[in-house]
ZALUM-882377 format. One record per atom (N, C-alpha, C, O, CB): z, y, x; residue in one letter. Coordinates in steps of 0.1 Angstrom, whole numbers, plus 5000, padded with zeros to 4 digits. Atoms other than C-alpha are relative to their C-alpha. Glycine has a CB too. Example, Ala and Ser with C-alpha at 12.3 -4.5 7.8 and 13.67 -1.06 7.14 Angstrom:
% residues 2
500049885009a 507849555123a 500050125009a 500750125019a 501250004990a 500049894991s 507149895137s 500850114992s 500950224997s 498650055004s 
//
This chain:
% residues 113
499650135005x 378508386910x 501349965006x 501549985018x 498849895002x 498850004993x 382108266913x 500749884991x 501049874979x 500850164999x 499450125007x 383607916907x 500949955008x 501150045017x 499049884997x 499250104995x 385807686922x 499549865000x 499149804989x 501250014993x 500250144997x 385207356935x 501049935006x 500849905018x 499049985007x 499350034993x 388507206942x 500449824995x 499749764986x 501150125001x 499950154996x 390006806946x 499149935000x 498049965005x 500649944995x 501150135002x 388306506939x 498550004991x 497449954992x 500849884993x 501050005011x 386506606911x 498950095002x 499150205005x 500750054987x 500949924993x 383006716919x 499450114982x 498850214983x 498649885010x 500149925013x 382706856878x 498750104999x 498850224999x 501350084999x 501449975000x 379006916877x 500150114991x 499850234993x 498949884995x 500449955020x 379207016836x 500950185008x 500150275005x 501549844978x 499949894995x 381207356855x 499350095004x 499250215002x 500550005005x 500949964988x 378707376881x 499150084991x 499150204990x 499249865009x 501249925011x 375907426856x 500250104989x 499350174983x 499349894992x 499149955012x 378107576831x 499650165009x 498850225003x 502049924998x 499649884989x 378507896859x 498650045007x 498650155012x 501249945013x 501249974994x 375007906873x 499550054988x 499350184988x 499349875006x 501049955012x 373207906834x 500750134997x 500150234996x 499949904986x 499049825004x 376308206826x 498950105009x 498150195005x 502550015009x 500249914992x 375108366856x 498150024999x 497550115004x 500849965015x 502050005004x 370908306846x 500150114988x 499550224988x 499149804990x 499849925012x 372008456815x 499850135001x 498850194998x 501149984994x 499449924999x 373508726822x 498850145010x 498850265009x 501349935004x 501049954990x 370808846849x 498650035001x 497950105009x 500149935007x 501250015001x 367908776833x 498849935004x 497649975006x 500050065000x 500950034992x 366908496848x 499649854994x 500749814992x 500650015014x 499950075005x 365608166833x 500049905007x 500049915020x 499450004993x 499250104994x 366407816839x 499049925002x 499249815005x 501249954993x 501050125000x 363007656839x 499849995016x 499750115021x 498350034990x 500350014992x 362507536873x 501749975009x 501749955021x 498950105001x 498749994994x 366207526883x 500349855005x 499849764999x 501150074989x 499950114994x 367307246902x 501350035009x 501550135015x 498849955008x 498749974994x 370907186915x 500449875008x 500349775001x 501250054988x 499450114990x 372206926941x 501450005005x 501550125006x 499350005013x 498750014994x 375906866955x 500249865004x 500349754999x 501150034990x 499850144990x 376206676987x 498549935003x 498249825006x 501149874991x 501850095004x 372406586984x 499749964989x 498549984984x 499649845007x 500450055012x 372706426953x 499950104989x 500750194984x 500949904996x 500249885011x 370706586926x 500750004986x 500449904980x 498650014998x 499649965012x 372506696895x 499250064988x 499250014977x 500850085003x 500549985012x 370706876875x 498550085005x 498550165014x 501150094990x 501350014997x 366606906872x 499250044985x 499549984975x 499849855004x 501350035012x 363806996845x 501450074987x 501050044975x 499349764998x 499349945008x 366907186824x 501149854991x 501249834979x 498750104989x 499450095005x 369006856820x 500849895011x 500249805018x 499049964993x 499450084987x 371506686843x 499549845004x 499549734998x 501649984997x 500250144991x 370706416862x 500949885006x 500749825016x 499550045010x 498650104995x 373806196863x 500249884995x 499649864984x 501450054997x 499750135007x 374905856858x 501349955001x 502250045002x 499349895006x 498450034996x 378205666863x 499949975020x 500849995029x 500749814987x 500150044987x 376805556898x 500150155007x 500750175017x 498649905004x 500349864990x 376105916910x 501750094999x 502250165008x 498450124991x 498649955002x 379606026896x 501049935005x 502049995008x 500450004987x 498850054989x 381505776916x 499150045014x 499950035024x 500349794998x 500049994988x 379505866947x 500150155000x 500450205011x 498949945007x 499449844998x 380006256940x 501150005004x 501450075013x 500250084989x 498549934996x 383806216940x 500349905009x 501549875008x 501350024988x 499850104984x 383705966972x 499750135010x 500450165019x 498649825004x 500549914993x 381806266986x 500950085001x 501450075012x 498950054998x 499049915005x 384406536974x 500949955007x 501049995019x 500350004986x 498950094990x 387506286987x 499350015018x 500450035025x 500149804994x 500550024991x 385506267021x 500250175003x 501050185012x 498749914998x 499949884998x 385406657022x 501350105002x 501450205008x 499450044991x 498449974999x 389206697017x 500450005013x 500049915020x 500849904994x 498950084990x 391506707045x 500849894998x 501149854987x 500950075003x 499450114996x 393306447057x 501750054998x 502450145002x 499549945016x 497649945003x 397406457046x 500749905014x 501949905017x 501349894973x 499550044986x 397606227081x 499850055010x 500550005019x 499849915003x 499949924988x 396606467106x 500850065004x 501850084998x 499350065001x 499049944995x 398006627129x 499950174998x 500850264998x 499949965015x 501149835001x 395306987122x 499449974987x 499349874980x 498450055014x 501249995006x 393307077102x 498649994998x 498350105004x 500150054998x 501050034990x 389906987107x 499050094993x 498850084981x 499649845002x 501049845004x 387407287101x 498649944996x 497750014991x 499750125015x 501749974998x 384207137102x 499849914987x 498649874990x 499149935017x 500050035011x 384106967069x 499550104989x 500050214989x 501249974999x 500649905009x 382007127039x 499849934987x 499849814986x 498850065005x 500750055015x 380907087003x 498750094999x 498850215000x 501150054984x 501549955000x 377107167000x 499649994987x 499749884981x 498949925008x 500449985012x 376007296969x 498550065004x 498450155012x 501150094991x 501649905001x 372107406965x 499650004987x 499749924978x 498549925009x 500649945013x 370707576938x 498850075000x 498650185006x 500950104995x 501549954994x 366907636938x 499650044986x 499349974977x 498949865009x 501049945011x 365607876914x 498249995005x 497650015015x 500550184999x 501749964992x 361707866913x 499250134994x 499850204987x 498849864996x 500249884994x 359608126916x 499850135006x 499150225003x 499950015000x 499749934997x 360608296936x 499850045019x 499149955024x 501049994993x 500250024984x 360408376978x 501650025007x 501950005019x 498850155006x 499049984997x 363808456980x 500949905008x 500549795003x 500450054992x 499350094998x 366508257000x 501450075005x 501350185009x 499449905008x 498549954998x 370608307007x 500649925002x 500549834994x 500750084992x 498950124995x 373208087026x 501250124998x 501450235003x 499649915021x 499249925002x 376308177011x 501449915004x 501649805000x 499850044987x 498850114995x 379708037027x 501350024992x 501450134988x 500550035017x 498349975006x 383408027010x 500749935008x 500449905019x 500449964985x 498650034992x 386907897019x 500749944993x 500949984982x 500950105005x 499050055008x 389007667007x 501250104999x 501750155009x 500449875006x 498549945010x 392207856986x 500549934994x 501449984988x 500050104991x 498950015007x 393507606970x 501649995003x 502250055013x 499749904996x 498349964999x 397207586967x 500349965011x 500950015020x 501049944989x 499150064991x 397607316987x 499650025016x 500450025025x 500249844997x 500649934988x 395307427017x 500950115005x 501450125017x 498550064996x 499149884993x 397207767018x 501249945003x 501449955015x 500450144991x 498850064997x 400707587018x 499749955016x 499750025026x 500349874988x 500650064985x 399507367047x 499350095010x 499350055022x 498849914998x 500049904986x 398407667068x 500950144999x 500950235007x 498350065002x 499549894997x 400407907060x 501249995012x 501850095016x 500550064986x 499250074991x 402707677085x 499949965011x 500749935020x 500249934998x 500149994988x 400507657108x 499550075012x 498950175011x 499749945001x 500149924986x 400307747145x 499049955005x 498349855003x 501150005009x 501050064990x 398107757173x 500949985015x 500349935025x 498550115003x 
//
């Protein structure tokens, strides 16, 4: 599974868009699927779960996850938590990525230690 999650925009309708491709494709169905970003759940029961309230605190969460363009570093410990719970199943996997966007590499490709 392979998406991007980059600025403000936490863009659920992708999220799910990229998960069901990847159900598809695998043979895997979607009854029981349940997706969260940041805690807040998104999508449940084969039908998103969003409002306008949850969509302004998604991309407060998102902005909050960003770096800061006033620091002095970069600050590492910052994340975006996505969970995706297929059911039945026993299986579990913690999977990590990296920020690449443009402006992340720009901003370190400059810096030092």
């Amino acid at each position: 599974l392979r998406m991007s999650l980059g600025g403000n925009d936490p863009n659920v309708g992708r999220v799910a868009a990229k998960v069901g491709s990847w159900c598809g494709k695998n043979g895997f169905g979607c009854e029981g699927l349940r997706m969260s970003l940041g805690g807040v759940e998104i999508f449940k029961d084969g039908s998103f779960q969003m409002d306008a309230d949850k969509e302004s605190e998604l991309s407060e969460y998102m902005k909050e996850c960003g770096f800061s363009e006033t620091a002095d570093y970069m600050e590492h410990e910052r994340e975006v938590t996505l969970d995706i719970v297929f059911s039945g199943g026993e299986g579990k996997a913690e999977v990590w990525g990296s920020d690449l966007t443009k402006e992340y590499v720009s901003v370190n490709a400059d810096y030092r230690s």
